[in-house]
C-alpha angles and dihedrals in degrees: 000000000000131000110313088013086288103150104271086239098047122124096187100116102244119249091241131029114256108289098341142077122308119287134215122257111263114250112252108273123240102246077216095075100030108041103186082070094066090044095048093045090054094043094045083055094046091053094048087048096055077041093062093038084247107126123209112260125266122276088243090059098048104292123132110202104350143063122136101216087081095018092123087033104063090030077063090051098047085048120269109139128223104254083050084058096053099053096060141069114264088222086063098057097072094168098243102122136103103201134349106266092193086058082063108027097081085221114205126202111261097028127133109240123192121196115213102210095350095187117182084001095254097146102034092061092055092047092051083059088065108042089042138200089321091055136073136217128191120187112204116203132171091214117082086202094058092047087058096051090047096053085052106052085046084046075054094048094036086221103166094180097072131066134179129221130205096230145125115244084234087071110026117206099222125083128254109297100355099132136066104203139013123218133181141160127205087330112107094061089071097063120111086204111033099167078057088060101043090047086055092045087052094046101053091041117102113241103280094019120136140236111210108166134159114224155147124268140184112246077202145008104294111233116250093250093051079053100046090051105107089200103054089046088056093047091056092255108082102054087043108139109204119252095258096047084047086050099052096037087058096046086056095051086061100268125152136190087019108183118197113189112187108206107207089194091068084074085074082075104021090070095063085052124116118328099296116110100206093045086131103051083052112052132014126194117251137199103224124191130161135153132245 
């Protein structure tokens, strides 16, 4: 339990301040300063709607990532293969995703996985069929809404190797080196404070572990007005940092052999993203991997 005997992963604000008097309910935050608002509020949209078998609509319409018309069709294009697609739910492949971090992660029985933003829980299924019965995979996410599909569709599969937290990437809920591998998909672009995340990453790793994660990059600096826009952060463009300023960020959190690899091809699904007509000539998708 939490402070006050509030759940440790609640996000309902307690009626009194820990240990003291009551306190006053916070005023509502401008997603403005505080990004991940805006990002919590659309994905916990996104996860009531395939609640309610209602997709999001596609990207053509007004979607961002989603859309379930060409859903197999684009996991297939990031990289998920079919035979990925055909162990899991369907209710766990949200569409959401850039790449397919697993393809890339060199999994090993026995290994510790952690999953950064594991939406519908996608990725942290197929990595519990790597690391078997004697491996464990968490998956960490900010939206209560996404932590309670993903428990359903594990509670589907009776996978009793995987678990999911209520958590932001920023503070992440696991001890020091306590996991083997770090995996995320599209998820690290939509941190307002991305140094704070990699240092979190580094610091529950276990000396040697390995950080293998799929995500969007600038090809350039992104102009102050493409940032500010609430819409194209939420849709994995806006918060983009460019490859040199990931590299060194990385290298600063303690990373070494840290391997970027830019795919051109993801261009053929970035341009129906968000509302932004050049989307592809901003950001490309990259597969990421370093080593603690």
């Amino acid at each position: 339990m939490g402070c006050c005997d509030q759940p440790a992963d609640s996000t309902t604000p307690t009626a009194q301040a820990c240990c003291g008097p009551a306190a006053e309910a916070p005023a509502a935050a401008d997603p403005r300063s505080d990004p991940r608002i805006g990002v919590r509020e659309r994905y916990a949209a996104i996860a009531r709607m395939a609640e309610a078998g209602t997709p999001e609509p596609a990207m053509s319409e007004g979607g961002c990532c989603g859309g379930s018309a060409a859903l197999d069709r684009r996991s297939l294009g990031v990289g998920y293969s079919a035979e990925d697609l055909a162990v899991v739910p369907r209710e766990a492949d949200m569409g959401l995703g850039c790449g397919n971090p697993t393809a890339i992660a060199g999994l090993q029985a026995g290994e510790v996985v952690l999953d950064l933003g594991s939406g519908g829980g996608i990725d942290c299924f197929l990595a519990a069929q790597r690391v078997g019965p004697s491996g464990r995979v968490i998956g960490v996410d900010m939206t209560p809404e996404m932590i309670a599909k993903a428990r359903a569709n594990a509670a589907k599969l009776g996978h009793d190797n995987v678990e999911f937290r209520l958590g932001e990437i920023e503070h992440l809920p696991l001890a020091d080196a306590s996991v083997d591998v770090v995996i995320s998909n599209c998820v690290i672009n939509l941190s307002p404070d991305k140094a704070q995340v990699y240092a979190e990453v580094a610091r529950i790793l276990k000396p040697g572990g390995r950080f293998c994660v799929s995500d969007v990059l600038a090809r350039e600096e992104l102009s102050a007005e493409v940032r500010s826009d609430v819409a194209l952060r939420s849709c994995c463009i806006g918060g983009a940092d460019t490859i040199e300023a990931t590299q060194k960020a990385l290298a600063a959190a303690g990373f070494t052999d840290i391997s970027i690899r830019p795919k051109d091809e993801s261009a053929d699904y970035i341009k129906d993203w968000g509302h932004h007509a050049e989307a592809a000539q901003m950001v490309v998708s990259c597969d990421i991997t370093a080593h603690r």
